[in-house]
C-alpha positions in Angstrom: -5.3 -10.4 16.3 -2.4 -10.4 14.0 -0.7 -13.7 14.5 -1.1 -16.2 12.0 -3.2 -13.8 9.7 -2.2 -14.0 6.1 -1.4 -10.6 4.8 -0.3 -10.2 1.1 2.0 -6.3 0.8 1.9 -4.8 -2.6 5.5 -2.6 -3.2 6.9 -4.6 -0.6 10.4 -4.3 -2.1 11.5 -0.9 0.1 10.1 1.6 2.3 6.5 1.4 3.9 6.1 -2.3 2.2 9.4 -3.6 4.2 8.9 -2.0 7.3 5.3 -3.4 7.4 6.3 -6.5 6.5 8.8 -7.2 9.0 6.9 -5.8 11.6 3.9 -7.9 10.9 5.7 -11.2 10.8 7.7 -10.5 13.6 4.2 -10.3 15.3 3.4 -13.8 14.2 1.4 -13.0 10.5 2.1 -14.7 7.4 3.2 -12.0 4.7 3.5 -12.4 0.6 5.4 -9.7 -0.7 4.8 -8.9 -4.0 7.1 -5.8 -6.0 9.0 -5.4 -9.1 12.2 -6.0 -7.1 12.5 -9.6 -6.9 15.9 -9.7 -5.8 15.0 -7.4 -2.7 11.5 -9.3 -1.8 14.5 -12.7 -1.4 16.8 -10.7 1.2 13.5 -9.4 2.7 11.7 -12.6 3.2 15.2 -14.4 4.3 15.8 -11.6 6.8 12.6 -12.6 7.8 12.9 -16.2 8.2 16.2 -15.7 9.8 14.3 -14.4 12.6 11.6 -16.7 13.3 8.9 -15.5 10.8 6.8 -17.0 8.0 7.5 -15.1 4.4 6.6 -15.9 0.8 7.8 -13.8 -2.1 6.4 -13.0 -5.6 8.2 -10.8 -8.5 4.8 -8.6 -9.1 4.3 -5.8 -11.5 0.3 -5.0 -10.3 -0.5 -3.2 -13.5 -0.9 -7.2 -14.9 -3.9 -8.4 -13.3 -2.9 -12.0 -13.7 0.7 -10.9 -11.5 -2.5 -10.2 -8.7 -4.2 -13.2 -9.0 -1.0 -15.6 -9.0 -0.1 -13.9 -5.9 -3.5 -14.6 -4.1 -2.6 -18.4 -5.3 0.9 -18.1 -3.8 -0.6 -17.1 -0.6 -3.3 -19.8 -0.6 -0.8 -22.3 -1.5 1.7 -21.3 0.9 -0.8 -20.8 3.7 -3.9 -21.9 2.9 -6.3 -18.3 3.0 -5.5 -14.4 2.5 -7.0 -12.3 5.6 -5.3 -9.0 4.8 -4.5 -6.9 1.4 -2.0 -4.2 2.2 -2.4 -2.5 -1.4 1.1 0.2 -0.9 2.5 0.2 -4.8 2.7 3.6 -5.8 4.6 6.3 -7.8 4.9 9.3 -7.8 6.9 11.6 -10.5 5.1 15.1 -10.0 5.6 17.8 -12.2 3.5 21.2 -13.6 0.6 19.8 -15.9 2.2 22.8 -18.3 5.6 20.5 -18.8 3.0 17.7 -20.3 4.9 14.9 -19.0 1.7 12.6 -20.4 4.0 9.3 -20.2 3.9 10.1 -16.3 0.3 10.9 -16.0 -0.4 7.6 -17.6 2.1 5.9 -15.7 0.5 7.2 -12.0 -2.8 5.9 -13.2 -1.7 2.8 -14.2 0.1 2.0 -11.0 -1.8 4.1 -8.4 -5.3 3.6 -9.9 -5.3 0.4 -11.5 -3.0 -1.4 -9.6 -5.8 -0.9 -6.7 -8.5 -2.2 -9.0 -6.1 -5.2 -9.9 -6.0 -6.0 -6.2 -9.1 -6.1 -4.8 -10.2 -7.7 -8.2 -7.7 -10.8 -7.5 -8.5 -10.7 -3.7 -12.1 -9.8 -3.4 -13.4 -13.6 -4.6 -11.7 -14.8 -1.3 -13.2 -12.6 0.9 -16.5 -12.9 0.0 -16.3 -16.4 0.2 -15.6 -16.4 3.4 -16.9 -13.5 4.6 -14.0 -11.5 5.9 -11.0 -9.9 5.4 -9.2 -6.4 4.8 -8.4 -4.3 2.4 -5.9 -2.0 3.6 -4.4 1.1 0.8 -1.8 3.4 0.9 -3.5 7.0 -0.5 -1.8 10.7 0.6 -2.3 13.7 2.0 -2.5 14.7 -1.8 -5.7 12.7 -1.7 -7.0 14.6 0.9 -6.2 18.4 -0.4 -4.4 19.8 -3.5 -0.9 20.4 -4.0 0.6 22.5 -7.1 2.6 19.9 -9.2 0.2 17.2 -8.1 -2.5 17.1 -10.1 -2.5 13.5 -11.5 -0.5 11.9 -8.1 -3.0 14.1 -6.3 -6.1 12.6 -8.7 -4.9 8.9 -8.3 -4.8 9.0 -4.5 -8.5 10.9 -4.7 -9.3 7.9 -6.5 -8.2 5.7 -3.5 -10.0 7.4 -1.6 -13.3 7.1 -2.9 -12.7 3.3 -3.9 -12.1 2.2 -0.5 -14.6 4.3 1.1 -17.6 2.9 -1.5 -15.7 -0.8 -0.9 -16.6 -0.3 3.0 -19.8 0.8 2.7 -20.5 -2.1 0.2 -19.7 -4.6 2.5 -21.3 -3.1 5.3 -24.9 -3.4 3.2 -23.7 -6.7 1.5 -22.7 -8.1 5.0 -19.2 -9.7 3.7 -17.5 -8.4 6.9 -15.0 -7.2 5.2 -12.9 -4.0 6.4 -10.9 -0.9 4.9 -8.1 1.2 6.0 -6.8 4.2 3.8 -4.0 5.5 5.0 -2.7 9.5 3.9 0.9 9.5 4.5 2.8 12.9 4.5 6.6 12.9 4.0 8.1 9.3 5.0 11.3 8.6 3.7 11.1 6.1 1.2 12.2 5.5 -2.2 8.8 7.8 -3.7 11.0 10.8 -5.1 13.5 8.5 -7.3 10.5 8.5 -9.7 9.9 12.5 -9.9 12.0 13.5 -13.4 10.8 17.2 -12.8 13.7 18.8 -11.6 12.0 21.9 -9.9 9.9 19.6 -8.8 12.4 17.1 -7.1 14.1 20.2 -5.8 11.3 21.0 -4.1 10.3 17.5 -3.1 13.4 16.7 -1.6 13.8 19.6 0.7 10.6 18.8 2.1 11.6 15.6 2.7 15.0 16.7 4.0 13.5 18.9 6.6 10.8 17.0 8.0 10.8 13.1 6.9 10.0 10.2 9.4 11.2 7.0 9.0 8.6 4.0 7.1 8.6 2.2 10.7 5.7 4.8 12.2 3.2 3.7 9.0 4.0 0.1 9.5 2.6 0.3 13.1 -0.6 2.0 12.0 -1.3 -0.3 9.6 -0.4 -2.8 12.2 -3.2 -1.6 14.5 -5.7 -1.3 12.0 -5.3 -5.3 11.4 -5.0 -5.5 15.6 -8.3 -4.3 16.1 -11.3 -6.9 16.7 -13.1 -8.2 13.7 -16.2 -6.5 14.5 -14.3 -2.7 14.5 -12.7 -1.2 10.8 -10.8 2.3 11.3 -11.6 3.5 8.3 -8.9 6.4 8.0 -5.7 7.4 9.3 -3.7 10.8 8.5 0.0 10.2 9.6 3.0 12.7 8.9 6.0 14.2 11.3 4.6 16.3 13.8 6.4 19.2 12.7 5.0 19.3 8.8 2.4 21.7 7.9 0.9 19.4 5.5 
């Protein structure tokens, strides 16, 4: 069940993080929206409440791991619990390892990596104390196979991957009922590329995303059923891209 569930969205300024969030509250959930944006998380959550939903808003960089933590508060202030961590904050500027862009390379890790640590971290104490709740991340399909130019955004969303899948198993052993969805999108049109400084590598970015993006809308309704599903059932994994990509 969805409604009334208290889900906290991570890069929930644009793209995936909107969709998802205005698709979730129009099904009757409770979503925080944390990003960087503050002034877009506003119009967001009053476009929300405009139409009936429930919305709280947080400007969240999730690099700080006290930004995490003061969102988990929000939420428990505003609505008394957190059922649902949708952990979608992500960059992405790719480039050849040979053009040394190191300031990116830290940047991805800081973001893609430890933004997830800072999340669960901040969210985790709630779950196990009352023994439920999901952790839902955003990985890639350059977490699932290697792509020239990708090597660190590629090695952060491997990361993901294994986190979340050692975070189920955990709490399958440890008996927190608590579930996992890691999600590997391939070319959705969101704001991703503005952070790519490559220019070879935007080139070819972009044309891949000219020719075969699909809108943020379709991740929003997997990550939608994942939270449907009874609280007895995780789907641990979902691969999602336009049918015509050869990812």
């Amino acid at each position: 069940m969805i409604k009334d569930k208290v889900v906290i969205i991570t890069g929930a300024s644009s793209g995936i993080g909107e969709a998802t969030a205005k698709l979730l509250a129009s099904k009757g959930a409770k979503v925080v929206l944390g990003a960087r944006r503050e002034e877009n998380l506003k119009r967001i959550a009053n476009e929300i409440r405009q139409t009936g939903g429930l919305a709280a808003y947080q400007e969240l960089d999730v690099t700080k791991h006290e930004e995490n933590d003061r969102i988990v508060h929000l939420a428990k202030a505003e609505f008394g619990r957190v059922d649902v961590l949708f952990l979608n904050a992500g960059l992405m500027p790719n480039s050849p390892l040979s053009a040394l862009k190191t300031d990116d390379w830290h940047q991805m890790v800081d973001v893609n990596v430890k933004g997830v640590l800072n999340g669960v971290a901040a969210g985790l104490p709630a779950f196990l104390e009352q023994k439920s709740g999901h952790v839902i991340a955003t990985s890639s399909v350059a977490g699932l196979k290697a792509y020239p130019g990708g090597a660190v955004y590629g090695g952060t969303k491997w990361f993901v991957r294994d986190f979340m899948e050692v975070l189920r198993m955990e709490s399958a052993i440890e008996g927190t009922h608590i579930r996992t969805t890691t999600i590997y999108p391939a070319a959705i049109n969101t704001e991703l590329l503005t952070t790519i400084k490559d220019q070879a590598s935007l080139d070819q970015m972009q044309g891949i995303y000219d020719t075969y993006g699909i809108s943020p809308d379709r991740i929003a309704s997997v990550v939608a059923f994942a939270i449907d599903q009874p609280e007895d059932t995780t789907i641990n994994e979902f691969t999602v891209g336009p049918a015509n990509q050869p990812w």
